[in-house]
C-alpha positions in Angstrom: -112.3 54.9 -94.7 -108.9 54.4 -95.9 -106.1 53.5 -93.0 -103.1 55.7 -92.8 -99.9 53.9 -93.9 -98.0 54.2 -90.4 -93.9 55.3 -91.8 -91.2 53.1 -90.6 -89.3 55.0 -87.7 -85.4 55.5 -88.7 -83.4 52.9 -86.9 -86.2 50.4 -85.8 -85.4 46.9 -85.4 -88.0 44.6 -85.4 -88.3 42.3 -82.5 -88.5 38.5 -82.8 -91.8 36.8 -81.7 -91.7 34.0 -79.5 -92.2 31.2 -82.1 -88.6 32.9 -84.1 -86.7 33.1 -80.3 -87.8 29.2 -80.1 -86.6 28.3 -83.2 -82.9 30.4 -83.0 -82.8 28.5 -79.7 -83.0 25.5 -81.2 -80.9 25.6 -83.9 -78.4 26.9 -82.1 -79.0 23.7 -80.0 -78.6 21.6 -83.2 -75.6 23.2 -84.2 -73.9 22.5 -80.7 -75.1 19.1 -80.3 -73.4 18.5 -84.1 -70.3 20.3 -83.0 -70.3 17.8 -79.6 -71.4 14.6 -81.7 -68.3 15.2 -84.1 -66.0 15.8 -79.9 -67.7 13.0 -78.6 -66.3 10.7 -81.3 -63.1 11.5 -81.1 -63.4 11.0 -77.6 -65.2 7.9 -77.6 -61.8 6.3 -79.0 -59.7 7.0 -75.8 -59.3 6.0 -72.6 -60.9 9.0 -70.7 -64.4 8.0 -72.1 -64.1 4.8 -69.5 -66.9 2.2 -69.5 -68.7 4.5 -72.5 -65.8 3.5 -74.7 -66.5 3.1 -78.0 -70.2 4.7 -77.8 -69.9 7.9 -79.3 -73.3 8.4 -78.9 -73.4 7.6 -75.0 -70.3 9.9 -74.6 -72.3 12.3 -77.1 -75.6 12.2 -74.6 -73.3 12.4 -71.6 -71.4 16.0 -73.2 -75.0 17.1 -73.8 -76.2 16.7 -70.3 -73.3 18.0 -69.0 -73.1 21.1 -71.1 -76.6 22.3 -70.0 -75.4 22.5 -66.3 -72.3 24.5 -67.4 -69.6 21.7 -67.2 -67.0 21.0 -70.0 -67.4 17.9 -72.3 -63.8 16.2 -69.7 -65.6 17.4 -66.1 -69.1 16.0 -67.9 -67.5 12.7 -68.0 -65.9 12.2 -65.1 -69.8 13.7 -63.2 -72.4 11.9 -65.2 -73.4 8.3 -65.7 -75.7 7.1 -68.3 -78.1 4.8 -65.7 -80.6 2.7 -68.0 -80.6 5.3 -70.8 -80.8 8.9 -68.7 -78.1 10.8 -67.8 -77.5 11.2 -64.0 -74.9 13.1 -61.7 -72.3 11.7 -59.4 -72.6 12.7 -55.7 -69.9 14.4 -55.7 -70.6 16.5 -58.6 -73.7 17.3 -57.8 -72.4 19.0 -54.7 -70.5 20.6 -56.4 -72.9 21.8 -58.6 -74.8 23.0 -55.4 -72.3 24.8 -53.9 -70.7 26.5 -57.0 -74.6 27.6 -56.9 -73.9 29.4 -53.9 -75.9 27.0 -52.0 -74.0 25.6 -48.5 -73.7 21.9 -47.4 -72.1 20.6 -44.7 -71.0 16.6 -43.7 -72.1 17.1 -40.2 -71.6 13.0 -39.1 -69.9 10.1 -41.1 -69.9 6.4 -40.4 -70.7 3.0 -41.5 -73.8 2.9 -40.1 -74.9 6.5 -40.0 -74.4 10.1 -42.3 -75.9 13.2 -41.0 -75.6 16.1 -43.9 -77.4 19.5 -43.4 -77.6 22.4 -46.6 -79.1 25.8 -46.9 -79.9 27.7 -49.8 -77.8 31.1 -50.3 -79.4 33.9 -48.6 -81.2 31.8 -46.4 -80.9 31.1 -42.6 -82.4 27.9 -41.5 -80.6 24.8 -42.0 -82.3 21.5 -43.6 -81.2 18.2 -42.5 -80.6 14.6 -43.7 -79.8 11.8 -42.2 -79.7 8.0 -43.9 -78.5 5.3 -41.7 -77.7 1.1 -42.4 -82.1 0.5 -41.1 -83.4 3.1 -43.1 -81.4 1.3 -46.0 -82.5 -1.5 -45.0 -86.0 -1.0 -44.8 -85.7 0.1 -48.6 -84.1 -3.2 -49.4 -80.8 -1.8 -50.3 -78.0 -3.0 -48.0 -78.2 -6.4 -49.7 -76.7 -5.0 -52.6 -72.7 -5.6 -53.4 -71.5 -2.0 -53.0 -73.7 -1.7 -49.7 -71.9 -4.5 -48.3 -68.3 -3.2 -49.3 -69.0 0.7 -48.8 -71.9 1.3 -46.4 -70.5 4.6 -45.6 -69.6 5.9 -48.8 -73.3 4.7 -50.4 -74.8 7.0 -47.2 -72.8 9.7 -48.2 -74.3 9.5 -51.4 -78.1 8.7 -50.8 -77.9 11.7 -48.5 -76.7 13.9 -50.6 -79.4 13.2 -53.7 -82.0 13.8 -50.7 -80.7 17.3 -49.4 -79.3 18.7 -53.2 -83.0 17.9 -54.3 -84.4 19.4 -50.7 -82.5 22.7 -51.6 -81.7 23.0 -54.8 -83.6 21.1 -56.7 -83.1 24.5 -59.5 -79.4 23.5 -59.9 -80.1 20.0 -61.1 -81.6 20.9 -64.4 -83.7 17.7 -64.6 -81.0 15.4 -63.4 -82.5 15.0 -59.7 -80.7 11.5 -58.5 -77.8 11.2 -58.0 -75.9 8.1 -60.2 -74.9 6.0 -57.3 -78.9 6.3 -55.8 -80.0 4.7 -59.6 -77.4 2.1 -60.1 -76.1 1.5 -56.7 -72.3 1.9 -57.6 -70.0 3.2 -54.9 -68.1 6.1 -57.0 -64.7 7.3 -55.2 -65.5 9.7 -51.8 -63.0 11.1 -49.5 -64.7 10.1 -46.0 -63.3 12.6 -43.5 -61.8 11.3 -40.1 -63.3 14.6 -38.5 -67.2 15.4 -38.8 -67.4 18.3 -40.9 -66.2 18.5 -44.5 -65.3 22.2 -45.4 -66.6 23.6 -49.1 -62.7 23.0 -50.5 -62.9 19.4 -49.4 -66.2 18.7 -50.7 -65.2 20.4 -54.3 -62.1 19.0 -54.0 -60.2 21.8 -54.2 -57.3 22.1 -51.2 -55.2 24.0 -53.2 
């Protein structure tokens, strides 16, 4: 029995399959990444690269990263730190990140020895808490580091943070789930409030 030829309908558009989406992803992936390489090099020359001056392909890895959360190659290098070889964001931008997500955090409590932070997802009503002090530091081994000795109360800030952004949000991180100072144990710039709460400007940074 011979199969009726089936006429093309006017106007039809044939679909990709899943194996020609993949591959238009990624070469529009490649093309990017050569587009960034070629940014990153220019970059890599100046002072706002910082420590990954002169390693275009650090800045280029660090552009990447940043690009798949939505920041701009500049913002990308002033929120992520390349931490034995993978890419990981600040505590302050990963807040940020967090928030702009729609997500809520709040620095309930703020001292040398003690940082209480509590976060909720958007659309949600209960709370989630964190709290790191100096002996649960301690207990880890980490208050005999150099930065835990100079800035206990910013290093709290930032271990609690990692905790609650991954407790909430873990979505947002895009498979950047520690925050930089939690890896490498550097003490980035934070604005430690005198009062207990920061509001969502203050923690973004932006009082305008």
């Amino acid at each position: 029995m011979t199969e009726l030829a089936v006429p093309e309908q006017p106007g039809q558009i044939e679909r990709p399959g899943p194996q020609q989406q993949t591959g238009t992803a990624m070469e529009t992936w490649a093309r990017e990444a050569r587009v960034i390489a070629q940014v990153a090099e220019s970059i890599s020359k100046t002072s706002f690269a910082g420590q990954l001056r002169g390693k275009p392909d650090e800045v280029t890895a660090v552009i990447l990263a940043g690009n798949e959360l939505g920041l701009k190659p500049m913002a990308a290098l002033k929120s992520v730190d390349i931490i034995q070889g993978t890419p990981a964001l600040r505590a302050h931008a990963m807040r940020g990140l967090v928030q702009a997500a729609g997500h809520e955090i709040e620095l309930v409590e703020s001292t040398p020895e003690n940082c209480l932070m509590r976060g909720r997802r958007k659309g949600a009503d209960a709370w989630q808490e964190v709290e790191w002090t100096v002996q649960r530091a301690a207990q880890l081994g980490l208050t005999g580091k150099d930065q835990w000795k100079k800035q206990p109360q910013t290093m709290l800030i930032a271990r609690a943070t990692g905790e609650l952004c991954r407790l909430i949000a873990s979505d947002v991180l895009h498979g950047m789930p520690y925050a930089a100072e939690e890896l490498a144990g550097i003490a980035h710039a934070e604005v430690v409030p005198d009062r207990p709460a920061l509001t969502v400007a203050q923690l973004t940074g932006d009082d305008d």
